[in-house]
C-alpha positions in Angstrom: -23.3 -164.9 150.1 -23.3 -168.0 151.9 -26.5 -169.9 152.9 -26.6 -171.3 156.4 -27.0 -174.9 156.9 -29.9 -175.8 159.6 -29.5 -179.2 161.1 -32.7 -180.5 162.9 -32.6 -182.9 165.4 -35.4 -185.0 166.7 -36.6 -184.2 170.2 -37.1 -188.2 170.1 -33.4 -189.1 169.9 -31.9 -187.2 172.0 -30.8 -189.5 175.1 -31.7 -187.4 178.7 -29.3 -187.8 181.4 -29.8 -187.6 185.3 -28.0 -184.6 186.3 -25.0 -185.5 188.8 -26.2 -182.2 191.2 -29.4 -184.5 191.9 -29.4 -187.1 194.6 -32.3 -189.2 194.5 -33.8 -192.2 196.5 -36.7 -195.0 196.1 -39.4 -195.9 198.6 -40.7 -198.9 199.3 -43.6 -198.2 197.4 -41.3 -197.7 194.5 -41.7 -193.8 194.5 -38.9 -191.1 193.7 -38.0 -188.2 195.7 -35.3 -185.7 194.5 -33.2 -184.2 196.7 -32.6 -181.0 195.3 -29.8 -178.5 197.0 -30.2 -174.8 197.1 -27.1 -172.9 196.9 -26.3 -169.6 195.7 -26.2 -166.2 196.6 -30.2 -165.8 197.2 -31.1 -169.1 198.2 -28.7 -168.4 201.4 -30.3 -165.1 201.7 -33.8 -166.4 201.4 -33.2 -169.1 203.6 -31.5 -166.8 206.7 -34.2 -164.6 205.8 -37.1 -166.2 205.2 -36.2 -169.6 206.8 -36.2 -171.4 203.6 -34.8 -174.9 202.9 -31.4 -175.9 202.2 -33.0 -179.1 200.7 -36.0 -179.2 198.5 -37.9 -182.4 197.7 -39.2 -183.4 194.7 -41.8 -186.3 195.0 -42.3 -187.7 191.5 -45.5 -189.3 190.4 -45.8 -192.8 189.1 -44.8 -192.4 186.0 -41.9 -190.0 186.7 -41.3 -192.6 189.1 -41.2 -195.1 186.5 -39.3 -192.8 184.0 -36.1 -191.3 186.5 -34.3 -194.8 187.0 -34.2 -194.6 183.5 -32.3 -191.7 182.7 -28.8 -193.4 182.4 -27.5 -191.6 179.5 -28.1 -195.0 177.1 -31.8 -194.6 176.4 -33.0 -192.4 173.9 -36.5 -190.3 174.8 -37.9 -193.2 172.4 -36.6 -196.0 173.8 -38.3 -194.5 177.4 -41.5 -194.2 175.6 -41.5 -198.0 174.2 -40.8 -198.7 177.7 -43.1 -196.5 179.4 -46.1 -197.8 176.6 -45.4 -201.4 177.8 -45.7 -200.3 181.7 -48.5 -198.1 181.5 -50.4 -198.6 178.1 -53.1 -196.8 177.4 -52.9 -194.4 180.4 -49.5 -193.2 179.0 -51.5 -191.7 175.8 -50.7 -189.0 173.9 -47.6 -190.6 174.7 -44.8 -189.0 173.1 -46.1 -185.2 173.6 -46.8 -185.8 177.5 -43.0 -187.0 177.3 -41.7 -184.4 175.6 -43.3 -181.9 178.0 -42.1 -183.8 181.1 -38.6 -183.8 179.8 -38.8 -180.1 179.0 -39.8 -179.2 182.7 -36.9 -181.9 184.1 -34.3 -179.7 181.8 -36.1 -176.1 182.6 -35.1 -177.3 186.3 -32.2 -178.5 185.5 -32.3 -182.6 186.6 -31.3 -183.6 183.4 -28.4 -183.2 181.2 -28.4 -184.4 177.2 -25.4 -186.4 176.4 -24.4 -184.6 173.6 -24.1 -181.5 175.9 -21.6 -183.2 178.0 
């Protein structure tokens, strides 16, 4: 019988990616919006029907603001946070859990990509 091998990665490494479907722009203020397309079968119903949007927008918050430019597929979830810590000290704490969540909702929504799924 063989025994599987598990190979665990740390969330920490992995290096997020802006997702090419995502168009994005800055403010003056220096705040993010994402301009997110819906296509697909029952967007195009729900927007004949229901006179939804072809475009959504995403308006990030200062620190997603702070985070998106960032997403170039160089900097590891770790570097980010070194980066975010610097910008936003203190505020930023728990730090590395409330980055972990924000890049789980950005990849349940699919704005990122991780470059070793590429």
């Amino acid at each position: 019988m063989k025994k599987k091998t598990v190979v665990t990665e740390n969330y920490l490494e992995r290096t997020p990616l802006r997702a090419d479907a995502i168009s994005w722009s800055t403010n003056e203020a220096g705040s993010v919006t994402l301009a997110v397309k819906n296509e697909g079968v029952f967007n195009r119903i729900a927007q004949r029907l229901f006179k939804k949007p072809k475009i959504s927008y995403v308006h990030l918050d200062e620190m997603g603001s702070f985070i998106w430019p960032l997403l170039d597929g160089e900097k590891s979830i770790l570097d980010i946070g070194k980066k975010v810590e610097e910008r936003f000290g203190e505020n930023a704490h728990p730090l590395y859990e409330r980055l972990a969540k924000y890049f789980q909702i950005l990849e349940s929504y699919h704005f990122i990509l991780w470059k070793k799924d590429m």
